[in-house]
C-alpha positions in Angstrom: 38.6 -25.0 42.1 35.0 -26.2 41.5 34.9 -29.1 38.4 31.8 -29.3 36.3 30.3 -32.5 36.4 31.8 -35.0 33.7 27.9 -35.1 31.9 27.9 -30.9 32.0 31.5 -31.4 30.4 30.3 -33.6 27.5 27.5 -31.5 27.1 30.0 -28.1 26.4 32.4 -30.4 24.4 29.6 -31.3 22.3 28.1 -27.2 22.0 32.2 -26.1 21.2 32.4 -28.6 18.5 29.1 -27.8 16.9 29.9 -24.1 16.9 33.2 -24.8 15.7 31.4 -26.9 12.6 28.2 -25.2 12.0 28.5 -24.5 8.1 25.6 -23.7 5.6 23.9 -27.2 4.0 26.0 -28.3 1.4 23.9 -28.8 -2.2 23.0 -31.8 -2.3 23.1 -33.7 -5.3 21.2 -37.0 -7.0 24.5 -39.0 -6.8 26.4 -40.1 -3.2 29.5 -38.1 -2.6 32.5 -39.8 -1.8 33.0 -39.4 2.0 35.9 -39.3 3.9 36.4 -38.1 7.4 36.2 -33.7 7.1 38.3 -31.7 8.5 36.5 -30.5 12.2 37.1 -26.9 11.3 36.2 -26.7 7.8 32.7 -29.1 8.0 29.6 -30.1 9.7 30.2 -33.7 10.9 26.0 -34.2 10.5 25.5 -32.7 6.7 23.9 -35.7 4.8 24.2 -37.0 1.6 20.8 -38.0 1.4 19.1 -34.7 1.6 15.5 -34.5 3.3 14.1 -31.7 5.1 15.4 -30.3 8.0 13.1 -30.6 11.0 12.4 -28.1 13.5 10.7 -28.3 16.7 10.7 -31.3 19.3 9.0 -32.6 22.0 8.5 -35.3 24.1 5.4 -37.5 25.0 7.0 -38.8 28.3 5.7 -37.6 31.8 8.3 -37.1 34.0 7.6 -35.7 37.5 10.0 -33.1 38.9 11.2 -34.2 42.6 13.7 -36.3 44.2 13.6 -40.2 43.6 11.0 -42.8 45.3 10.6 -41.5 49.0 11.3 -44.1 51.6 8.5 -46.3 52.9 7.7 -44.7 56.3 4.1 -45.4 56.3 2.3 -48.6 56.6 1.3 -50.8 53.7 -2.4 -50.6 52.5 -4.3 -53.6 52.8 -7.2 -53.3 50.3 -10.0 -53.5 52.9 -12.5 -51.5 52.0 -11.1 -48.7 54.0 -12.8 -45.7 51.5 -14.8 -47.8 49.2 -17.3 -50.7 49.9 -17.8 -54.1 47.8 -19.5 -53.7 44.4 -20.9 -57.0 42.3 -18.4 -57.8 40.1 -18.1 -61.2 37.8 -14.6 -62.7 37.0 -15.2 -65.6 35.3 -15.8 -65.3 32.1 -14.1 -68.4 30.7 -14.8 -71.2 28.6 -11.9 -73.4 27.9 -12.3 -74.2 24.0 -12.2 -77.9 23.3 -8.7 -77.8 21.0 -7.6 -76.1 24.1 -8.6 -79.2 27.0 -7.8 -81.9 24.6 -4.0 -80.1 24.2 -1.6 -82.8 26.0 -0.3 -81.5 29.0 3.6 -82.2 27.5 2.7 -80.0 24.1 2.2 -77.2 27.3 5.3 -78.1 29.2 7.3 -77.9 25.7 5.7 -74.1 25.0 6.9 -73.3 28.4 9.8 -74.4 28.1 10.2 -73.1 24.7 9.4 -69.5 25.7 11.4 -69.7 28.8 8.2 -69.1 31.1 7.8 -69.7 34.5 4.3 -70.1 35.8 3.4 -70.2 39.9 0.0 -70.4 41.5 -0.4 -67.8 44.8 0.8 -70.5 46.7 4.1 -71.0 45.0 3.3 -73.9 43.0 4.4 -75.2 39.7 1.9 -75.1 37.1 0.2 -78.8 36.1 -3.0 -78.4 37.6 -2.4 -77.0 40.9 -4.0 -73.2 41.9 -6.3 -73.5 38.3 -3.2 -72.1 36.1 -5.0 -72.9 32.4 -3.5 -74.5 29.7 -2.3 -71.6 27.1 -4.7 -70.2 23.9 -2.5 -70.9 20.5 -4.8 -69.8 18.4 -7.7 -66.8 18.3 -9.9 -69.0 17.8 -9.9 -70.6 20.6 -11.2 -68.2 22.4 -14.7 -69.1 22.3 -15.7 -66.7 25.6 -15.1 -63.7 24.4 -17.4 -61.3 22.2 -18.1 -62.1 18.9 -17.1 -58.3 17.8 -13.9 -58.9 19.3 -13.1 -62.6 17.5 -13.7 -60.8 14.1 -11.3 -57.9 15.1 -9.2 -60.5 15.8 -9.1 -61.9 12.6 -8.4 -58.7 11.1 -5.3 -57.7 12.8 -1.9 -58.4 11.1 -0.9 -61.5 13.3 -2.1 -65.3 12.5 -1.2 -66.4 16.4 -1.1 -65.0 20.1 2.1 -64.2 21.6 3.5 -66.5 23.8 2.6 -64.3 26.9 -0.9 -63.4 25.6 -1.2 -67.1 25.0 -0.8 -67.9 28.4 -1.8 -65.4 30.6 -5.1 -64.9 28.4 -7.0 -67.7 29.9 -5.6 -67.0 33.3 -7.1 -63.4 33.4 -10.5 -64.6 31.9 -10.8 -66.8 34.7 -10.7 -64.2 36.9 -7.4 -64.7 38.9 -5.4 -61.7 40.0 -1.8 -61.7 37.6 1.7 -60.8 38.2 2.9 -60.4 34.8 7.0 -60.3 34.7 7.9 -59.5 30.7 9.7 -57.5 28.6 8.6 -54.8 26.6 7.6 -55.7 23.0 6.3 -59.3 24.0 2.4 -58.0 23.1 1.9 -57.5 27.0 -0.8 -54.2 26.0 -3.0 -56.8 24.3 -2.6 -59.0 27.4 -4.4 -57.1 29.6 -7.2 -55.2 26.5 -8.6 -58.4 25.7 -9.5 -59.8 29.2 -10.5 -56.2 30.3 -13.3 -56.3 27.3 -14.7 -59.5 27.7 -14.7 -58.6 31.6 -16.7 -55.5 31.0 -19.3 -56.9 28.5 -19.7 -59.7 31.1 -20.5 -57.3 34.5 -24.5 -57.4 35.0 -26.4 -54.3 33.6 -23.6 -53.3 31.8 -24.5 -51.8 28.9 -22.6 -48.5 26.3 -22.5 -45.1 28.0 -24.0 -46.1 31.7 -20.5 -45.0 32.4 -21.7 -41.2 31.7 -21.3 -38.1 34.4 -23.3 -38.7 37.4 -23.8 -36.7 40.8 -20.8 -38.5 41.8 -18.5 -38.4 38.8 -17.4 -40.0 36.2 -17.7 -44.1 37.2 -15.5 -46.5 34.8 -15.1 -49.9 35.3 -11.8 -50.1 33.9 -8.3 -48.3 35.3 -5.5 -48.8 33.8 -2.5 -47.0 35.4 1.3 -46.2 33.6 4.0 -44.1 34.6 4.3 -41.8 31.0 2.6 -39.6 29.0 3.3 -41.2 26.0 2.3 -45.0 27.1 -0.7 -43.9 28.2 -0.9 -42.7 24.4 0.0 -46.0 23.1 -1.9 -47.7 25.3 -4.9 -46.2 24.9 -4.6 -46.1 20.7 -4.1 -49.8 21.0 -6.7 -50.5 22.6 -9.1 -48.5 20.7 -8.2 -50.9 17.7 -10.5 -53.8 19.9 -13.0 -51.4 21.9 -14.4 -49.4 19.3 -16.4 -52.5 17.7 -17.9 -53.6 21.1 -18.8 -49.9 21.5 -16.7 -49.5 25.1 -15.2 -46.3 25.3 -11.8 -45.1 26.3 -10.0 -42.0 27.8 -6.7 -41.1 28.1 -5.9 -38.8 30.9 -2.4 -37.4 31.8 -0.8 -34.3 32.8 1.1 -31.5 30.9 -2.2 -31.1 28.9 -5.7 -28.8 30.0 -7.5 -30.5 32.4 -10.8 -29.3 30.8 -10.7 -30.9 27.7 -9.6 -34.4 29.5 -13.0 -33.3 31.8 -15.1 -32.5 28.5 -13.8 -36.2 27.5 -14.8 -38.4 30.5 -18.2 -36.9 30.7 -19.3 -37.8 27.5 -18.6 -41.3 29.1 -15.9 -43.5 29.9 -15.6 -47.3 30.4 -12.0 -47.6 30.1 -9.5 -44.9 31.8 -5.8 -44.9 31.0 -4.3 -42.3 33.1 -0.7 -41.6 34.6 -1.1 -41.5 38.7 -1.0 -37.8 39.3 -3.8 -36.5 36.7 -5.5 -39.3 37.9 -5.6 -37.9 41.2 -6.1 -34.6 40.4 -9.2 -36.0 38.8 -10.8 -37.7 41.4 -10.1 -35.1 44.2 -11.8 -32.6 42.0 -14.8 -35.3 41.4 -14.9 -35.1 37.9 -14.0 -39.3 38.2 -15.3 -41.9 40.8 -13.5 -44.8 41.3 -15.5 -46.6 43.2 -17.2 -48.8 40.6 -13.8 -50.1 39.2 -13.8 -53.7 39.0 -10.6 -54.3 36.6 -7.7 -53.1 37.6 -3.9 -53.3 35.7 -0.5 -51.6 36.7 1.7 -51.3 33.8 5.0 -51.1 34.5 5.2 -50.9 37.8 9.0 -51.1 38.3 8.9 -47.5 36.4 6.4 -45.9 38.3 8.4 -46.8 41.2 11.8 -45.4 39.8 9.5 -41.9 39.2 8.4 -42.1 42.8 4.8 -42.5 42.5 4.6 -44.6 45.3 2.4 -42.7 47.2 0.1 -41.5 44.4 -0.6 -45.4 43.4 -1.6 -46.1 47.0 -3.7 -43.1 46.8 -5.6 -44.6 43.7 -5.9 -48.0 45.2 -7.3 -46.8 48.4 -10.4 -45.6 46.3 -11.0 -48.8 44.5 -13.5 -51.5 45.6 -11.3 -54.1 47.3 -12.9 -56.5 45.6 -11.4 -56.3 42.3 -9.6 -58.2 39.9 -6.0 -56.7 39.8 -3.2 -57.3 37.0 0.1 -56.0 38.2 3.1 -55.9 35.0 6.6 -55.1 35.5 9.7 -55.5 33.5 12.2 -56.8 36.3 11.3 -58.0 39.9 13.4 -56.0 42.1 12.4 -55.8 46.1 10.0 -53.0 46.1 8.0 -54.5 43.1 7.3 -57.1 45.2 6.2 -55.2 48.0 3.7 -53.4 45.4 2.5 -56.9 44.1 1.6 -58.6 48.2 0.2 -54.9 49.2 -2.5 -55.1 46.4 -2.1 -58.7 44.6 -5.0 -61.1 45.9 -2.3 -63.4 48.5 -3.8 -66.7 47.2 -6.0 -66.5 44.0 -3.6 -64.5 41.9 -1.0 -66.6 39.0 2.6 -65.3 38.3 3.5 -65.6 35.1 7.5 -64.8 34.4 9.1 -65.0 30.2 12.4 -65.2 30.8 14.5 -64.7 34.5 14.0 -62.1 37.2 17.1 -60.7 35.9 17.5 -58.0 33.8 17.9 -59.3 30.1 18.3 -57.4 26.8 16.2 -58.1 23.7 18.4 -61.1 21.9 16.9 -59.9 18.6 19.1 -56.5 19.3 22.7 -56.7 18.1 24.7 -54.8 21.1 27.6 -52.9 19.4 29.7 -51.1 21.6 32.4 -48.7 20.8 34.7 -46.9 22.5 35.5 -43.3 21.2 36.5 -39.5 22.2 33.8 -37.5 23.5 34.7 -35.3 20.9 34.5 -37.9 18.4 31.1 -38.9 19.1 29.6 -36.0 16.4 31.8 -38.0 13.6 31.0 -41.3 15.0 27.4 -40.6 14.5 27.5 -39.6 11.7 29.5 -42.2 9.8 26.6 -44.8 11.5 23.8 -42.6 10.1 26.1 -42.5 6.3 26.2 -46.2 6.6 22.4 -46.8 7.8 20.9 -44.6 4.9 23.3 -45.9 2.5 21.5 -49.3 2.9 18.3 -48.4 3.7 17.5 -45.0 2.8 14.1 -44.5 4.6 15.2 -46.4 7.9 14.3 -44.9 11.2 16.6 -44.6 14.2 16.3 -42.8 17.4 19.5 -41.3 19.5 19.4 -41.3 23.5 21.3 -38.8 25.1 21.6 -37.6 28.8 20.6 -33.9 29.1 18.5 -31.4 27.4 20.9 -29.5 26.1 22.9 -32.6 24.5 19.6 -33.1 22.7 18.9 -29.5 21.2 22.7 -29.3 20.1 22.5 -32.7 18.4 19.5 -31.9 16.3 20.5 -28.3 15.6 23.7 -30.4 13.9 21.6 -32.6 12.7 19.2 -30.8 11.2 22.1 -28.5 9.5 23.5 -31.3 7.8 20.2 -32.3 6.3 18.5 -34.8 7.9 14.9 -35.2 9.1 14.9 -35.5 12.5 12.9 -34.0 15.3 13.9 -34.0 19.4 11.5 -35.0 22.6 12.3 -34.2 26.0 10.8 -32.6 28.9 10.6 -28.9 28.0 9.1 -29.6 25.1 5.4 -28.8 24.9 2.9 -32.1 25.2 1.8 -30.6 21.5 5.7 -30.4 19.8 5.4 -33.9 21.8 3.0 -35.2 20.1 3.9 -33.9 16.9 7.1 -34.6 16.7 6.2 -38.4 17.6 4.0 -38.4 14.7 6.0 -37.4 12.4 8.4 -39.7 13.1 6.1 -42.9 13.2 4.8 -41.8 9.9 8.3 -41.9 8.3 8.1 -38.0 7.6 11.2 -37.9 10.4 13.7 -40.6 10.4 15.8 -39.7 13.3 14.6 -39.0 16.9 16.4 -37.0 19.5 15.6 -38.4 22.6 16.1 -38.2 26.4 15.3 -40.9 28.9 11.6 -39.8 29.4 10.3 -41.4 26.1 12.5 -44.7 26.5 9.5 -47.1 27.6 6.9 -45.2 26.4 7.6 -45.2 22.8 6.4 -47.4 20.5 7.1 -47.1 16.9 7.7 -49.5 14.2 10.8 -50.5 12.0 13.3 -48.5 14.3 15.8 -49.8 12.6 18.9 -49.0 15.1 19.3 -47.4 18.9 21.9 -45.0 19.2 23.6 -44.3 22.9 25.0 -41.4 22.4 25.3 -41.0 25.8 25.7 -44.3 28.1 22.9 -44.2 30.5 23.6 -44.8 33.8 21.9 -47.9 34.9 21.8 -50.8 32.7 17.8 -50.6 33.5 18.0 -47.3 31.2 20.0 -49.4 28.9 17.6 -52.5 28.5 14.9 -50.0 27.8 16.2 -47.6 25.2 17.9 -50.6 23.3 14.4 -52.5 23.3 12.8 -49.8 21.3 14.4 -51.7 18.3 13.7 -55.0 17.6 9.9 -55.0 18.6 7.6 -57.6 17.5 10.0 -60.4 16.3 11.8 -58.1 14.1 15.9 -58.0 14.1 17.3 -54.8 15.6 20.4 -52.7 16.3 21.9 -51.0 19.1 25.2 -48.7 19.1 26.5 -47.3 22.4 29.7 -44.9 22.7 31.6 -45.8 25.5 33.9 -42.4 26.8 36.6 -43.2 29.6 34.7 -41.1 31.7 32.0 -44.2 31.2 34.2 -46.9 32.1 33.2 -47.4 35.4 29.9 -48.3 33.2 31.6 -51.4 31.1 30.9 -54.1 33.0 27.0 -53.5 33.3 27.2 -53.5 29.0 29.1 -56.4 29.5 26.6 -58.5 31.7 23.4 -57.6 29.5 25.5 -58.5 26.1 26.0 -62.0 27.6 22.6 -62.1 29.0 21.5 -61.8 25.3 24.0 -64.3 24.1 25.8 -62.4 22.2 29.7 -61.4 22.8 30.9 -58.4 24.4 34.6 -57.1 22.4 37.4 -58.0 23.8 38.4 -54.2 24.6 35.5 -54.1 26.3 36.3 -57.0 28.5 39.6 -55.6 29.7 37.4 -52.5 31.4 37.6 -51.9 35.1 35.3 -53.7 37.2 33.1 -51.4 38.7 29.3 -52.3 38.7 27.6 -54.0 42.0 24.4 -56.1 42.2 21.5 -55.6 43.3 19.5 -57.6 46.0 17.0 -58.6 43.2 19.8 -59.9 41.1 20.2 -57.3 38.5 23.4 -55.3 37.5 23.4 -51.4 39.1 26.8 -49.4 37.6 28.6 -47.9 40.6 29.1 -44.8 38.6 26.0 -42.2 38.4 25.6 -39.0 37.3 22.3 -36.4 37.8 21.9 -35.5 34.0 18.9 -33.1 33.4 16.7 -35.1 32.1 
């Protein structure tokens, strides 16, 4: 007899129980009810005590290509050599080491290093402390004396009094020019990394001045391309850096797919300086020369580790191979796993580039995320959830959270159950139009939705503050998934936490959760630890669970 898989078996669970409890909304009254664990029959495991509107609708910003995995290399590297594009004039240099900033004694550096756990190594290999040109870090705004004076008074507008620790550092490398491997976790300000450098490097190329970017015979030219794997982080990306660019009169453009092409079209030729754009519109974009390429000068891959994972291997080569080989190139990934590093010596400058690592090449968790794990039924999860949510609300009644599941259909019955019991909440996932997407994202930024349904394809994109707690509702099957969703909470400095449900069909999964808890240094339960071993590594050192399921994501 054919078996369903165990994920399609969770799913039906899940769909039998929420018929079995789907009940009108209970009135809900100005007072909390007592609670007490209902009867499964007789009452809706999600009906809230804390009314709100039920949300409809859902979405999801992510971009998540249909296909099999990354494809196996059977084609040779590209060597940026000019092959489709020749040299354009370019300037790199646009640094001016502040005097607070020379006069800093090379110890006070060694002690921010060390104090931020950050590794710094020239293109040769070598440790920082003069060799290769690595700069002493920025650890203030102002001393950043190079870079437009529009920008310094945006600057001192924003919300923080200091650089983060990798903005600090790899800020003066960038404005100097040199090609980056940036190795950091999400959260760590790495966007602002990469927006400052790219304005000061455009207002600095000869000629330049606002709109010569406009439609020409030959398309759209930018000087600036920066490349991520999702939908919604081009989103974020690009409405972070319009905070900075707007006062220095740069313009950007987001372009991705699952929206018109024509209005992305109607966009870029009212002039673009800055692209944002997810590999495959890209593409699309330049083979139908609406964009030229070949006056890029300021290149940045964000998250590269991801676009690998989607298989977009082939388009990034693609895009590279009409970019001037002279460029400046910023390359930022999350772990440093084998083919990462391929990606970095195919299109990383060999010798005038600086790797800049927070933290180890292994895979770490966010240690201002408190890791819960628990281990329940999978047809107690409904229950489970809910008795978080009761306790969440309870203490903070406008607190957001955000609950990852595996499937599609996981996702729709959770926030139909949801939603019955009387809570805000709206769902993202791939069918989901990139309107209900963007939407439903909205909505819950702005607080008018406090909970967020969720699959996989929004878990690096999204950025939203105050998430108060992660829910894995459904253990994800790598602890690369895990890292991810969990680091949507806890962003920015701010304490966070993260609840998994661990099923004994998951088990095999127990020792991956176990690794990243310690990694954080925090401490795994003691059920946990008495778990089958059943987890390998990987050749770049991080943890892979031997168990794996499809999961339609």
């Amino acid at each position: 007899m054919l078996r369903r898989p165990l994920r399609a078996q969770s799913a039906l669970a899940t769909l039998r129980q929420l018929r079995l409890l789907r009940l009108p909304v209970r009135t809900l009254h100005t007072t909390l009810p007592t609670l007490s664990a209902p009867n499964a029959r007789t009452a809706n495991p999600f009906a809230s005590p804390f009314g709100g509107p039920s949300s409809s609708g859902g979405g999801s910003l992510g971009y998540a290509p249909s296909g099999p995995a990354r494809p196996k290399r059977d084609f040779q590297p590209y060597v940026p050599s000019g092959k489709h594009v020749s040299k354009v004039e370019v300037v790199k240099d646009v640094y001016t080491e502040s005097g607070p900033t020379a006069a800093r004694p090379m110890h006070e550096v060694e002690q921010f290093w060390k104090e931020n756990e950050m590794t710094i190594r020239d293109g040769a290999g070598h440790e920082p402390g003069g060799v290769g040109g690595t700069r002493k870090p920025v650890l203030t705004f102002g001393e950043l004396e190079c870079i437009p004076h529009e920008l310094q008074t945006t600057l001192r507008g924003t919300t923080f009094s200091t650089p983060t620790p990798i903005q600090a550092q790899t800020w003066p490398i960038v404005l100097s020019g040199r090609d980056l491997i940036g190795v950091a976790q999400t959260g760590s300000g790495k966007t602002l990394s990469y927006v400052l450098p790219a304005i000061a490097h455009l207002r600095a190329q000869p000629g330049w001045r606002p709109g010569m970017s406009s439609s020409g015979g030959f398309g759209v030219s930018p000087s600036v391309l920066v490349v991520a794997p999702t939908r919604e982080l081009v989103v974020q990306i690009a409405t972070e850096s319009l905070k900075y660019t707007q006062s220095c009169r740069i313009t950007v453009v987001p372009v991705y797919g699952g929206t018109d092409k024509r209005v992305q079209m109607q966009n870029l030729r009212r002039g673009a300086d800055v692209i944002i754009a997810t590999p495959g519109r890209l593409n699309d974009l330049v083979q139908m020369n609406v964009l030229n390429l070949g006056r890029i000068t300021y290149l940045v891959m964000d998250e590269a580790d991801r676009m690998l994972d989607m298989g977009f291997e082939p388009q990034i080569r693609q895009v590279v191979e009409n970019l001037p080989p002279n460029r400046q190139t910023l390359l930022w990934s999350a772990t440093w796993p084998k083919e990462v590093q391929a990606l970095a010596r195919d299109f990383i400058h060999p010798t005038e580039h600086v790797h800049v690592t927070v933290g180890s090449h292994e895979l770490e968790a966010n240690k201002d995320v408190h890791q819960v794990v628990e281990h329940v039924e999978a047809s107690g999860k409904p229950m489970a959830l809910q008795n978080h949510l009761t306790r969440i609300l309870t203490a903070q009644p406008k607190a957001k959270v955000i609950i990852f599941v595996a499937t599609k259909m996981t996702a729709d019955m959770l926030h139909q159950g949801l939603a019955q019991g009387g809570y805000p909440v709206v769902t993202i996932h791939g069918d989901k139009t990139q309107d209900a997407r963007d939407r439903n994202i909205d909505h819950f930024r702005a607080g008018r939705a406090q909970v967020l349904v969720a699959t996989d394809v929004c878990a690096r994109g999204l950025d939203v503050k105050d998430v108060h707690t992660v829910f894995n509702y459904d253990v994800p099957n790598n602890p690369e998934d895990y890292v991810h969703r969990i680091g949507r909470t806890g962003r920015a400095g701010a304490k966070g936490e993260a609840v998994s449900f661990l099923t004994d069909d998951d088990r095999g999964r127990a020792d991956g959760l176990i690794k990243v808890i310690q990694s954080a240094g925090q401490e795994a339960e003691p059920w946990l630890l008495k778990t089958p071993a059943a987890y390998q590594l990987r050749p770049c050192g991080t943890v892979m669970f031997a168990s794996s399921f499809g999961g339609d994501r």
